[in-house]
Residue frames as a rotation matrix with the C-alpha (Angstrom) as fourth column:
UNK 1
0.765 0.642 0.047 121.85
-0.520 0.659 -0.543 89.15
-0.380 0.391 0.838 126.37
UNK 2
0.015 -0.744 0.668 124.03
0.355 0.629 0.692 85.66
-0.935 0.226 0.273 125.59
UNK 3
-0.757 -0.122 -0.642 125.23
-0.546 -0.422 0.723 85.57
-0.359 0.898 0.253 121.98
UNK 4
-0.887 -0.095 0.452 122.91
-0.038 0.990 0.133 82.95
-0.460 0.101 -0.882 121.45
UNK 5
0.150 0.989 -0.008 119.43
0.720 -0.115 -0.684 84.38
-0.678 0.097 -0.729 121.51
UNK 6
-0.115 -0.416 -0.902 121.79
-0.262 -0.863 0.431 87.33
-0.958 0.286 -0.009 119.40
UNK 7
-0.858 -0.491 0.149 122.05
-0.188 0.572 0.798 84.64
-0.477 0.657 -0.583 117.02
UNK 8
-0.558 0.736 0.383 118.46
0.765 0.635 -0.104 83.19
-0.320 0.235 -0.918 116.35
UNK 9
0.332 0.624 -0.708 117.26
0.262 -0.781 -0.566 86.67
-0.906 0.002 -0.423 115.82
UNK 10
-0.322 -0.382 -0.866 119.61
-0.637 -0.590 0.497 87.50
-0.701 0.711 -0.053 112.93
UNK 11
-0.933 0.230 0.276 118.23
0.346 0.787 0.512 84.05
-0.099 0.573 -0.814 111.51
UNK 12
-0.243 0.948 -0.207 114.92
0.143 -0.176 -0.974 85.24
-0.959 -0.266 -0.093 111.99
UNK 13
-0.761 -0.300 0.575 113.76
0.611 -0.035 0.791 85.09
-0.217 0.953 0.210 108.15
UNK 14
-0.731 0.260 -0.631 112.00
-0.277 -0.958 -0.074 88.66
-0.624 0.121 0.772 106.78
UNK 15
-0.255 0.637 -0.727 109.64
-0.937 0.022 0.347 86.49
0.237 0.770 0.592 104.49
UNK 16
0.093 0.423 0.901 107.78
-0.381 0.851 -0.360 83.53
-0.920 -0.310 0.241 104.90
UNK 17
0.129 0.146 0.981 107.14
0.904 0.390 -0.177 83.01
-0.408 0.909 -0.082 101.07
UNK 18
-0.607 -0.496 -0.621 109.46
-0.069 -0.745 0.663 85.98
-0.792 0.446 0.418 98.97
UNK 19
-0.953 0.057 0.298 107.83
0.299 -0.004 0.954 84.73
0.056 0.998 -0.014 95.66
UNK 20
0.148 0.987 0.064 104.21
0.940 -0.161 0.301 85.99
0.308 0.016 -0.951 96.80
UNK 21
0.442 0.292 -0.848 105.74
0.657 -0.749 0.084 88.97
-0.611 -0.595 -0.523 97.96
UNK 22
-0.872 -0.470 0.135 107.67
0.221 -0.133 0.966 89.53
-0.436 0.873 0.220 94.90
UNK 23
-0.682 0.466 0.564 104.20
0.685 0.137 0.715 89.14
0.256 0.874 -0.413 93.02
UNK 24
0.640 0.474 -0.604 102.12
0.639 -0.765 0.076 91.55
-0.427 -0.435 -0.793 95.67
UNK 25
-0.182 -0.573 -0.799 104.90
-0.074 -0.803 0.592 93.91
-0.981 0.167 0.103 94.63
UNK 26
-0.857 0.056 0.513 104.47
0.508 -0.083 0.857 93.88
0.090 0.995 0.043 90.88
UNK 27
0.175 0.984 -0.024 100.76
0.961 -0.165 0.222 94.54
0.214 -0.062 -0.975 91.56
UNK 28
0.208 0.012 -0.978 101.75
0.626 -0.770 0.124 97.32
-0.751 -0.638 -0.168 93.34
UNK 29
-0.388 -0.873 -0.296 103.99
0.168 -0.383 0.908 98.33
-0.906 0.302 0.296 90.91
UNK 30
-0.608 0.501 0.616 101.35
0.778 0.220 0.588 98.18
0.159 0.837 -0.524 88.01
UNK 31
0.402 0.896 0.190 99.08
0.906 -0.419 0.059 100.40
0.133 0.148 -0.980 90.05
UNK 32
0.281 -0.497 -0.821 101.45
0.246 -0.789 0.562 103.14
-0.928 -0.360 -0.099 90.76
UNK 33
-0.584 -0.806 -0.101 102.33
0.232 -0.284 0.930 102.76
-0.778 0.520 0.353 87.49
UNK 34
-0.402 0.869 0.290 99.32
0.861 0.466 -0.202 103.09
-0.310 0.168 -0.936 85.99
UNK 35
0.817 0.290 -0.498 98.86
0.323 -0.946 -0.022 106.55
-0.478 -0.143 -0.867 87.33
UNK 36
-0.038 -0.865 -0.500 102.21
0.322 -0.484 0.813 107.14
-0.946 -0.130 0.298 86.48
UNK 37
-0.629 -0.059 0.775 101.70
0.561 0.656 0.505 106.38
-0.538 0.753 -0.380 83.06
UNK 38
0.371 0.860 0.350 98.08
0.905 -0.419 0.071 107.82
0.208 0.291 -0.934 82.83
UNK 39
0.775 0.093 -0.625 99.62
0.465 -0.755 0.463 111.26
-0.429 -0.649 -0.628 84.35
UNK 40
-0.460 -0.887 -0.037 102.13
0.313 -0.200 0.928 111.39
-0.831 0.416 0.370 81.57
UNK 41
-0.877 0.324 0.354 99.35
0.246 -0.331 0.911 111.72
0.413 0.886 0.211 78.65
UNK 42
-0.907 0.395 -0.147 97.27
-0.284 -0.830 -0.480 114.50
-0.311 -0.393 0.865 78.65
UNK 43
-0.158 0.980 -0.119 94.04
-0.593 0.002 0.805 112.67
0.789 0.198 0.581 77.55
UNK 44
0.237 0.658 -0.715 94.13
0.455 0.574 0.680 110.34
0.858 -0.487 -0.164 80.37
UNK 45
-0.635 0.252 -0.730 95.07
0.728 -0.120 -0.674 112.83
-0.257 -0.960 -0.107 83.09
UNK 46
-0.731 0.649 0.209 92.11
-0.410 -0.663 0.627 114.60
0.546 0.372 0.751 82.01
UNK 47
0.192 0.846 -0.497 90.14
-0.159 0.527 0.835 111.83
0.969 -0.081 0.235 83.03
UNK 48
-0.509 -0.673 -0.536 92.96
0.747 -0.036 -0.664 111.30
0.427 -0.738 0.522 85.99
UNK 49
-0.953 -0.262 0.149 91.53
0.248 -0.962 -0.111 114.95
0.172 -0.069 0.983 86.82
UNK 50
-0.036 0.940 0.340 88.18
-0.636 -0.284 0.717 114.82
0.771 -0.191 0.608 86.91
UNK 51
0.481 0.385 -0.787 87.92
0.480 0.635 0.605 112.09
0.733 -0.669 0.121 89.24
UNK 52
-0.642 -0.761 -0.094 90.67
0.651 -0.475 -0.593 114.15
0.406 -0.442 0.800 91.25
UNK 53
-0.617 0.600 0.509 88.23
-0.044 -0.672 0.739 116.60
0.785 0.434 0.441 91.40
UNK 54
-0.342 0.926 -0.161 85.63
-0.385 0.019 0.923 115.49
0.858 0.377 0.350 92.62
UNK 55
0.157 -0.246 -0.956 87.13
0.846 0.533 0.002 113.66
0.509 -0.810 0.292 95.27
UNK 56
-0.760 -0.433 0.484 88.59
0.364 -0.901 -0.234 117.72
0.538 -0.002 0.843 95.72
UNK 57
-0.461 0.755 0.467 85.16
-0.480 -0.655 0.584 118.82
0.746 0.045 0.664 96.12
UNK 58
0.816 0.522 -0.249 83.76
0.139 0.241 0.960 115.90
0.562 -0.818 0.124 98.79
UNK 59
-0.420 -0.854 -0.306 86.75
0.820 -0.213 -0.531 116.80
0.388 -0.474 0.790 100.85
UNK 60
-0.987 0.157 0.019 85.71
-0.154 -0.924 -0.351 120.43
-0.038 -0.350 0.936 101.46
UNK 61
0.050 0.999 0.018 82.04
-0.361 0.001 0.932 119.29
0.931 -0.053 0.361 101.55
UNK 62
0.366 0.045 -0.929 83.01
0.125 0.987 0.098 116.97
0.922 -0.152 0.356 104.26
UNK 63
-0.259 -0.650 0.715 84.96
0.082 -0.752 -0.654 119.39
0.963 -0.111 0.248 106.20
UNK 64
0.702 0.691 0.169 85.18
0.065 -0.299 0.952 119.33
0.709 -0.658 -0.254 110.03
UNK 65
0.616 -0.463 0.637 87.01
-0.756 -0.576 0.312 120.45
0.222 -0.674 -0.705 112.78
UNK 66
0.602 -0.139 0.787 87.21
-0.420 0.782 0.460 117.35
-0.680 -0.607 0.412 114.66
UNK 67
0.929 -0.064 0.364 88.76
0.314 0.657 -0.686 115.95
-0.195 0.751 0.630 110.89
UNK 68
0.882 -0.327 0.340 90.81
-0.234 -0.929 -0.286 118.60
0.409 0.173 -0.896 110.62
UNK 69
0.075 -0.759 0.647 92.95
-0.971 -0.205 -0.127 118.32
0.229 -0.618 -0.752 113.55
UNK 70
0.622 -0.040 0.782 93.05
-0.140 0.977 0.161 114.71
-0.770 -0.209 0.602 113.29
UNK 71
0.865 -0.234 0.444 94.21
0.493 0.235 -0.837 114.73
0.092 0.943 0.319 109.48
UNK 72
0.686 -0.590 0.426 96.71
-0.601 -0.789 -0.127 117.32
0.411 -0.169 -0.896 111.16
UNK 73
0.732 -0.405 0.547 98.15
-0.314 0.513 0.799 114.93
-0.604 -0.757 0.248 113.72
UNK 74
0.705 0.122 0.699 98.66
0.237 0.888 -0.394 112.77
-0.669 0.443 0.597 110.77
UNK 75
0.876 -0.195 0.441 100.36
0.302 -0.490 -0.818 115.39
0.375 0.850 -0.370 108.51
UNK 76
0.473 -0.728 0.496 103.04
-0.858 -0.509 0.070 115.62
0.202 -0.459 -0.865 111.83
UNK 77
0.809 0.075 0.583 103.15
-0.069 0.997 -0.032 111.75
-0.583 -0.014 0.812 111.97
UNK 78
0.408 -0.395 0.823 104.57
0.877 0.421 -0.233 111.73
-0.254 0.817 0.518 108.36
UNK 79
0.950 -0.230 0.212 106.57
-0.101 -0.868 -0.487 114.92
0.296 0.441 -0.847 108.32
UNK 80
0.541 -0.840 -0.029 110.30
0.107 0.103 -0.989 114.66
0.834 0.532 0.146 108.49
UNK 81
-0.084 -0.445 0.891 110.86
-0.831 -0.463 -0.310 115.91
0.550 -0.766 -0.331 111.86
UNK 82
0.593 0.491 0.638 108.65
-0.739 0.646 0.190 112.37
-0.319 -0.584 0.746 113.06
UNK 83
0.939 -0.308 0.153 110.23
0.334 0.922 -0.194 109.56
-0.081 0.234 0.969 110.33
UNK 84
0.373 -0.903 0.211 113.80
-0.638 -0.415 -0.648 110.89
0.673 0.108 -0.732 110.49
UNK 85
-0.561 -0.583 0.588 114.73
-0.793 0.175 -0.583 110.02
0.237 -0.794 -0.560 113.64
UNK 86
0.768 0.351 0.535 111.79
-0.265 0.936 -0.234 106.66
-0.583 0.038 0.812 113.78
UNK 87
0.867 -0.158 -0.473 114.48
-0.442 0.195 -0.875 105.74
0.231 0.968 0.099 110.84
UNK 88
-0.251 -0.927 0.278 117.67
-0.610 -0.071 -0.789 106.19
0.752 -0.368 -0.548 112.74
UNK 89
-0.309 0.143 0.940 116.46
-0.939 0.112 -0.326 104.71
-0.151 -0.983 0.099 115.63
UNK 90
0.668 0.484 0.565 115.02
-0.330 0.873 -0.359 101.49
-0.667 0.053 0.743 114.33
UNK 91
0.631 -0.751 -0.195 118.10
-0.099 0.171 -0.980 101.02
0.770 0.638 0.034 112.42
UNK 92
-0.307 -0.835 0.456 120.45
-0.815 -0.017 -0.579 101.48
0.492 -0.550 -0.675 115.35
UNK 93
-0.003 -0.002 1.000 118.26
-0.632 0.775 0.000 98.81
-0.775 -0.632 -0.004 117.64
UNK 94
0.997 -0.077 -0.021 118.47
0.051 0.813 -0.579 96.19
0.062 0.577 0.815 114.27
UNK 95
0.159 -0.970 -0.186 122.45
-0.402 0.108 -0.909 96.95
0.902 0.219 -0.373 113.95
UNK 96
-0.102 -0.253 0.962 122.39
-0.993 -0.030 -0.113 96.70
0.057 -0.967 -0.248 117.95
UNK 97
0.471 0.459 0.753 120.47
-0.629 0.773 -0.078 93.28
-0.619 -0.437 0.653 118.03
UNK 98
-0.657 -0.746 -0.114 122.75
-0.409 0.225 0.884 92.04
-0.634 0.627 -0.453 115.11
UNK 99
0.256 0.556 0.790 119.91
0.674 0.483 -0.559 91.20
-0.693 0.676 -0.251 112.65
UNK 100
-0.698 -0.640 -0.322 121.99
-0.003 -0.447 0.895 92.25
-0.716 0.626 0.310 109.36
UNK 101
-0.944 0.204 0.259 119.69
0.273 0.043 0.961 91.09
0.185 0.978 -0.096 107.19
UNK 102
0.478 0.870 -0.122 116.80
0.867 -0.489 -0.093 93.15
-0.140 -0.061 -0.988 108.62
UNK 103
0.151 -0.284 -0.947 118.88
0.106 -0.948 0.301 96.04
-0.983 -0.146 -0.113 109.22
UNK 104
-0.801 -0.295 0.520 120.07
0.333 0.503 0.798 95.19
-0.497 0.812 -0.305 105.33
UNK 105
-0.418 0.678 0.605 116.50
0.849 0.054 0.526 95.48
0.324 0.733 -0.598 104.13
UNK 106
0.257 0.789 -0.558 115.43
0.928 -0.363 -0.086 98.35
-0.271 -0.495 -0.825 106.16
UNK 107
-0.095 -0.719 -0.689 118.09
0.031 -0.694 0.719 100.27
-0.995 0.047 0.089 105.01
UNK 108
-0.566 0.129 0.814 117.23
0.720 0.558 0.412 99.45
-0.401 0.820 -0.409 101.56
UNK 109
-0.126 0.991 -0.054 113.80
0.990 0.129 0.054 100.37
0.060 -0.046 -0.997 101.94
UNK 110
0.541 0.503 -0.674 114.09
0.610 -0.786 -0.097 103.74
-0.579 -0.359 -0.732 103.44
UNK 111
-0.221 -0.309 -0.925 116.51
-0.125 -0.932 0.341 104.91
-0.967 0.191 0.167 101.20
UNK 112
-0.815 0.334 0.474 114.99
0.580 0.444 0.683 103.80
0.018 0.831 -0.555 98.24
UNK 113
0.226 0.888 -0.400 111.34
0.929 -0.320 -0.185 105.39
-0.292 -0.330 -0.898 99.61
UNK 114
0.436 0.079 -0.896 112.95
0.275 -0.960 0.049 108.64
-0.857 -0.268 -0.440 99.97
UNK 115
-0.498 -0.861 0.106 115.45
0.208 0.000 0.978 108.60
-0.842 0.509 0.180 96.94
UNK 116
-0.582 0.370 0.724 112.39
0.804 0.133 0.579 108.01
0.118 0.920 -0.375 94.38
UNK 117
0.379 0.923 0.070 110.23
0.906 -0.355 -0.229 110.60
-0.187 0.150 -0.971 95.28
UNK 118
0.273 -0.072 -0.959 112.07
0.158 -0.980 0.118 113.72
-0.949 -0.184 -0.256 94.56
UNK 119
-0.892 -0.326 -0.314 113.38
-0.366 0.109 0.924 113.02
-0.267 0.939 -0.216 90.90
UNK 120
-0.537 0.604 0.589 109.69
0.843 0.366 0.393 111.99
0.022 0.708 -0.706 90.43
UNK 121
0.530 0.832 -0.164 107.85
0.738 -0.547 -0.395 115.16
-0.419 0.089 -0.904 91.13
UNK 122
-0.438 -0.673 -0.596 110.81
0.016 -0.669 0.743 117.12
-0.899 0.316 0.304 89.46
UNK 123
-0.927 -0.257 0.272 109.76
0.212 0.239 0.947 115.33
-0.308 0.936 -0.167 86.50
UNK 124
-0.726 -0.207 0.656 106.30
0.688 -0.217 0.692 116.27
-0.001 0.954 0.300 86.66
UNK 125
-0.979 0.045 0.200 106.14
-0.076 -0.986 -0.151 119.31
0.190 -0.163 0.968 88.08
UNK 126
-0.588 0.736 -0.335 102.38
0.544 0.666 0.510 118.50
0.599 0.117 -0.792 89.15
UNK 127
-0.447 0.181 0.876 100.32
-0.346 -0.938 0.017 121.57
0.825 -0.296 0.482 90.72
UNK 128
-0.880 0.439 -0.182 99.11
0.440 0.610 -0.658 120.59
-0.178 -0.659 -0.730 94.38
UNK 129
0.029 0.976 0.214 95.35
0.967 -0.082 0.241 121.48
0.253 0.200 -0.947 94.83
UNK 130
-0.462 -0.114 0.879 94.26
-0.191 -0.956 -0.224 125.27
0.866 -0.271 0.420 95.80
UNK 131
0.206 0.260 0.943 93.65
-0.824 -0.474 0.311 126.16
0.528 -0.841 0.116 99.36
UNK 132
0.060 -0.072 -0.996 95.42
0.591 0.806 -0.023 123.16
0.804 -0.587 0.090 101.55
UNK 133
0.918 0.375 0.126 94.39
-0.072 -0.155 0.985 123.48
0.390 -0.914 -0.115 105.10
UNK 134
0.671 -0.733 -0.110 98.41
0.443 0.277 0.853 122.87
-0.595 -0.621 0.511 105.67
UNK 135
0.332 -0.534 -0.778 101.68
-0.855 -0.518 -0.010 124.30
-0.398 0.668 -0.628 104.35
UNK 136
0.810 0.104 0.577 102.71
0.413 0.596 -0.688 122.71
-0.415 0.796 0.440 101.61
UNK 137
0.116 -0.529 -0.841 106.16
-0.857 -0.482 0.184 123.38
-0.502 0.699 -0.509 99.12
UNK 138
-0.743 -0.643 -0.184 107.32
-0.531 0.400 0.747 121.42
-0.406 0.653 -0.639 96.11
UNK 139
-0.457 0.665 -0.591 105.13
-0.723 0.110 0.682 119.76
0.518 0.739 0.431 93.45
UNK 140
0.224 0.878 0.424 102.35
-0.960 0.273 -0.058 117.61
-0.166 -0.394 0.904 94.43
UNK 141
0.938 0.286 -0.198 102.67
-0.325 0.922 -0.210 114.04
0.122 0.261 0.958 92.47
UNK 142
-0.097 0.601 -0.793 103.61
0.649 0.642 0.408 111.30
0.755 -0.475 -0.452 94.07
UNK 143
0.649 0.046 0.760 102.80
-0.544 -0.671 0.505 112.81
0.533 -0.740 -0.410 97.68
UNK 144
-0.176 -0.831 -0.528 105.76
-0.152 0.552 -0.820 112.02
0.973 -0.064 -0.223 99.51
UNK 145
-0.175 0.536 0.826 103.67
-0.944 -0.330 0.014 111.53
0.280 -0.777 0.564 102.69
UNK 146
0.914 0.353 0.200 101.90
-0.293 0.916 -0.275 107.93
-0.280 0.193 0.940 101.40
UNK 147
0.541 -0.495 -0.680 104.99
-0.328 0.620 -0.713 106.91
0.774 0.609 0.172 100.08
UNK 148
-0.770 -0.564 0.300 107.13
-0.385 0.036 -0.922 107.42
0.509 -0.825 -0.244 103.89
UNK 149
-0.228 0.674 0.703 103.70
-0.866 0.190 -0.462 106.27
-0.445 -0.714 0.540 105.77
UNK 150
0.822 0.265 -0.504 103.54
-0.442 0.855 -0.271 103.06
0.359 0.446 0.820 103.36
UNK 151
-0.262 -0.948 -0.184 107.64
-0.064 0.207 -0.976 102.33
0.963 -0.244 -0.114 103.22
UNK 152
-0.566 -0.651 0.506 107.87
-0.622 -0.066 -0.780 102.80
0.542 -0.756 -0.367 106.82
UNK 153
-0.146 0.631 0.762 104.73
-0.982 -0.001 -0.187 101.28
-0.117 -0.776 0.620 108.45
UNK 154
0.928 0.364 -0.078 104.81
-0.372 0.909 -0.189 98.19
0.002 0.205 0.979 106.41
UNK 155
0.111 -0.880 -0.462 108.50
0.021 0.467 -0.884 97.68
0.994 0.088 0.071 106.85
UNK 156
0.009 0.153 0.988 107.95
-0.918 -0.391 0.069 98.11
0.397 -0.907 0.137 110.40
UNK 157
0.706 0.494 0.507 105.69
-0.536 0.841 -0.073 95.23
-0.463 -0.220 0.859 110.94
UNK 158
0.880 0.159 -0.447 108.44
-0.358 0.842 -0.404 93.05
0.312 0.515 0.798 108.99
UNK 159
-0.467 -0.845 0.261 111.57
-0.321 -0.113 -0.940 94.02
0.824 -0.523 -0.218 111.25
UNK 160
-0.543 -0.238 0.805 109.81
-0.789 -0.184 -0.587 93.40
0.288 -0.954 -0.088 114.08
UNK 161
0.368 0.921 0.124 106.91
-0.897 0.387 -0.213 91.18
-0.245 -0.032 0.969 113.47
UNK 162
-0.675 -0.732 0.091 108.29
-0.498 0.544 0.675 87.49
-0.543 0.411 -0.732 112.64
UNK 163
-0.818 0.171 -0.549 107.28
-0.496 0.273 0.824 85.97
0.291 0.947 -0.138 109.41
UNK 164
-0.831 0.455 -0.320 103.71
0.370 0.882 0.292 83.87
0.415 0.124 -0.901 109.49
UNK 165
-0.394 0.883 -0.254 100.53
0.730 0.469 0.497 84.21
0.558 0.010 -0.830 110.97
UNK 166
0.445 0.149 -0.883 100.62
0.660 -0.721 0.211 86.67
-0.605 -0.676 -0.420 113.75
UNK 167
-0.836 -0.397 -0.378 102.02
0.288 -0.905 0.313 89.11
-0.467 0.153 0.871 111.27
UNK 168
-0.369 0.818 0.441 98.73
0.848 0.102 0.519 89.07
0.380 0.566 -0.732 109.39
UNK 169
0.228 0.195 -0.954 97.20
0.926 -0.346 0.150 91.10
-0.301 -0.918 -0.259 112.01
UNK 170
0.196 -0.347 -0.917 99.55
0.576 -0.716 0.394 93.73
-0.793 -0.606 0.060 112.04
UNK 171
-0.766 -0.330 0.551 100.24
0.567 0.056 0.822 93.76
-0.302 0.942 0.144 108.40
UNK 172
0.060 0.998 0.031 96.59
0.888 -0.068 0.455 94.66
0.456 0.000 -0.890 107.96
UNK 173
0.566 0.242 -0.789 97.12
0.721 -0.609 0.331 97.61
-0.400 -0.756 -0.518 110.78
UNK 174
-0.402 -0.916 -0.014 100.13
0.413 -0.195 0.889 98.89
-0.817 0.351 0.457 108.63
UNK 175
-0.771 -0.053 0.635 97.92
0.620 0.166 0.767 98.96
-0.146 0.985 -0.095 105.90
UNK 176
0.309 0.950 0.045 94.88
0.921 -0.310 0.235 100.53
0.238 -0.031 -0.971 107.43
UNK 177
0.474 -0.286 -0.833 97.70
0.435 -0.747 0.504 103.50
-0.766 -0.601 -0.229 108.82
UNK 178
-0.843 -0.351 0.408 99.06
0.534 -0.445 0.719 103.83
-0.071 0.824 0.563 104.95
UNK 179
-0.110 0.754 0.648 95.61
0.872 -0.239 0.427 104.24
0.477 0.612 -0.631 103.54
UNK 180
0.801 0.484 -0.354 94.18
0.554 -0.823 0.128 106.99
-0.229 -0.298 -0.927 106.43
UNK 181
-0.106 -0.861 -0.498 97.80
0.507 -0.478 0.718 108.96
-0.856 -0.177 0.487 105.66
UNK 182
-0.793 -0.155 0.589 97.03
0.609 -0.198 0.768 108.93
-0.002 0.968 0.252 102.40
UNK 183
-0.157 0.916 0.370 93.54
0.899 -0.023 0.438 109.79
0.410 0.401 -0.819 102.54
UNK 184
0.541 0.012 -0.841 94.38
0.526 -0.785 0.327 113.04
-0.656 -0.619 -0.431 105.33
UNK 185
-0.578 -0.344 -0.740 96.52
-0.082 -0.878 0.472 114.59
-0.812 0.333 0.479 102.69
UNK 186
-0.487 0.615 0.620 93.60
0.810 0.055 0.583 114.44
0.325 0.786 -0.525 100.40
UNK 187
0.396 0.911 -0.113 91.24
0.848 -0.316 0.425 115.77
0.351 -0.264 -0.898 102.97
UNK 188
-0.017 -0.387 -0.922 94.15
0.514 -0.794 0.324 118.70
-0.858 -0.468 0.213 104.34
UNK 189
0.888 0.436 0.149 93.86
0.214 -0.104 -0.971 119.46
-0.408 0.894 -0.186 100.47
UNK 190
0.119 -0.977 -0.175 97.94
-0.587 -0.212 0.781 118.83
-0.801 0.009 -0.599 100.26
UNK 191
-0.945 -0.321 -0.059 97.44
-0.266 0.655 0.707 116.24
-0.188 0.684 -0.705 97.28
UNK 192
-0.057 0.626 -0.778 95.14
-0.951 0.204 0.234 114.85
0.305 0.753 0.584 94.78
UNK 193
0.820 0.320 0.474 93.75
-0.354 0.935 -0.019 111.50
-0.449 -0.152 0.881 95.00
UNK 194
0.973 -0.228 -0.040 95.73
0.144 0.732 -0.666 110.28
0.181 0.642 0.745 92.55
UNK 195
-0.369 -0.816 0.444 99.37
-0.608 -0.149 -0.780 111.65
0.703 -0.558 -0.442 94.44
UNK 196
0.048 -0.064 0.997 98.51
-0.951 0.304 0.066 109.92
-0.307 -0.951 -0.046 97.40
UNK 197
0.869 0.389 0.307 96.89
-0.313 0.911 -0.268 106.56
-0.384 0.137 0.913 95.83
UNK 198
0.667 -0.535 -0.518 100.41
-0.287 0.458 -0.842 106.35
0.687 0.710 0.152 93.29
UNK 199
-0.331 -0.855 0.400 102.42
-0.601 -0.136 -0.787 107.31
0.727 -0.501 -0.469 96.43
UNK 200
0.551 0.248 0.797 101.10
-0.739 0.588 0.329 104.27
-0.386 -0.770 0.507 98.70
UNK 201
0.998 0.057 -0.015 101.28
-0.054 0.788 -0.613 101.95
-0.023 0.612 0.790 95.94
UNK 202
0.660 -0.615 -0.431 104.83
0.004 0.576 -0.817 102.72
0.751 0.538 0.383 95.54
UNK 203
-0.166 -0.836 0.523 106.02
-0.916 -0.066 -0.396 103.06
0.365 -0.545 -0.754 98.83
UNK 204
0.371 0.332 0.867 104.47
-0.633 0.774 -0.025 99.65
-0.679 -0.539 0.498 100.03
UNK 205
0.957 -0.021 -0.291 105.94
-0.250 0.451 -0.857 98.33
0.149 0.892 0.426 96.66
UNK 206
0.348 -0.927 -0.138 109.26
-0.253 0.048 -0.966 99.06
0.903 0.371 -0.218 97.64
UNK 207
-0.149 -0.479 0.865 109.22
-0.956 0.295 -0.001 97.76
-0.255 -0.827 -0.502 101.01
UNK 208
0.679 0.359 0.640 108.10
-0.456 0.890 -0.015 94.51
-0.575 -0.282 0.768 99.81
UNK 209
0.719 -0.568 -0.401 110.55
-0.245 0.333 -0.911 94.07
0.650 0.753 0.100 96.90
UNK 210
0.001 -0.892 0.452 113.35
-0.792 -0.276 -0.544 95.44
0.610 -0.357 -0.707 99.38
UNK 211
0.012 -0.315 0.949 112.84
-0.878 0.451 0.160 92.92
-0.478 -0.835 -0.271 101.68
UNK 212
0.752 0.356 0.555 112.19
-0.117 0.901 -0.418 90.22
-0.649 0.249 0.719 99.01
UNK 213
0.695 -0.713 -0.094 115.22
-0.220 -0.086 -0.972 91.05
0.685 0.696 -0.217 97.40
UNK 214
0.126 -0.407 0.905 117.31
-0.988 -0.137 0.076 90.95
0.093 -0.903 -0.420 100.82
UNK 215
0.570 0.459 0.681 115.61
-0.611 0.791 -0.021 88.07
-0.548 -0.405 0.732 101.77
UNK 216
0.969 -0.206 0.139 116.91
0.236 0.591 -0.771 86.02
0.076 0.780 0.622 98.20
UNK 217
0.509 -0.860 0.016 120.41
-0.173 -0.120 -0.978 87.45
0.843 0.495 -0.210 98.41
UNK 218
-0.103 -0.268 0.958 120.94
-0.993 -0.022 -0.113 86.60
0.051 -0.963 -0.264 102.30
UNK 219
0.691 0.250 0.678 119.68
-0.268 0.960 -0.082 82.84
-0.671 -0.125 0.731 101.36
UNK 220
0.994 -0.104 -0.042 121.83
0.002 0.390 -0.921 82.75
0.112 0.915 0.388 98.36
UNK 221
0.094 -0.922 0.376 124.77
-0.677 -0.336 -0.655 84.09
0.730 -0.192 -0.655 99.91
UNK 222
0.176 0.591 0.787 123.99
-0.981 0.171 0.090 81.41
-0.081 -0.788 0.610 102.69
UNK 223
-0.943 -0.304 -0.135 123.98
-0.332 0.887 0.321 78.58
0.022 0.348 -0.937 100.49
């Protein structure tokens, strides 16, 4: 490929409109924090807990094979052996294709994703549920599942997908593949509602900042 078409790609801009994606991120960043918040005082994760519950209980009401080994797939999808190397690899073809300022935000993104979620469940030490249908180690809250199946799918769709209309679409598909991720370590009983629901919120939080932050310092540096 000429340099030319090398060229229009690295121009390719990661945001149509940053300041709406700046504000979608705050939102985000309100509901994750929310829980975070509520899960820090013990009268509201009581309440945090019962709904947890309950959600606990239609889970194992709900219970079927066929679910099972679907919610499984899903649990190999988002396990370390799958986004590792999806990471590397979609990093090397951005460095390859010379789009810095994707590669710039993607890099961002994923190590940000992964960076927050251990120094948050250190902090609080959050029991996972009893009997998950999968192995399971280290504390439960956020679930670091929804956070890598948010982060990665919705930063996907913005490396590859170019700003405007036809990303809608996919954006949407990104979103409908966070939620079921989340919702299979509910139903594998590997996390609580509320681990999965903070850990979307803030991985989809921090791909949008990351790239809206990218985005503003690649124009500014620009001119």
């Amino acid at each position: 490929m000429s340099p030319e078409p090398l060229r229009r790609l690295d121009e390719r801009p990661l945001l149509k409109d940053h300041p709406l994606a700046l504000r979608l991120s705050l939102a985000l960043w309100i509901l994750g924090g929310f829980l975070f918040v509520a899960l820090a005082i013990p009268i509201l994760a009581e309440r945090v807990q019962l709904v947890d519950d309950w959600v606990y209980r239609l889970a194992i009401a709900l219970e079927t094979p066929f679910a099972v080994s679907l919610a499984k797939v899903l649990d190999f999808i988002g396990s370390s052996w799958v986004t590792a190397p999806a990471i590397f690899l979609v990093a090397g073809y951005l460095a390859w294709r010379r789009r810095w300022e994707a590669f710039g935000f993607w890099v961002l993104a994923m190590v940000m994703s992964q960076l927050l979620v251990g120094p948050v469940k250190a902090i609080y030490e959050r029991a996972r549920p009893p009997f998950p249908l999968v192995e399971t180690t280290g504390y439960s809250f956020p679930s670091g599942h929804s956070v890598a199946g948010a982060a990665v799918a919705i930063s996907l769709v913005i490396v590859l997908i170019p700003a405007g209309s036809r990303r809608r679409n996919w954006e949407m598909l990104a979103a409908l593949f966070a939620v079921c991720m989340a919702l299979s370590r509910v139903y594998l009983r590997a996390h609580w509602l509320s681990d999965v629901t903070a850990g979307a919120a803030l991985g989809a939080a921090v791909a949008i900042a990351s790239a809206a932050f990218i985005h503003w310092f690649d124009a500014r540096r620009n001119g």
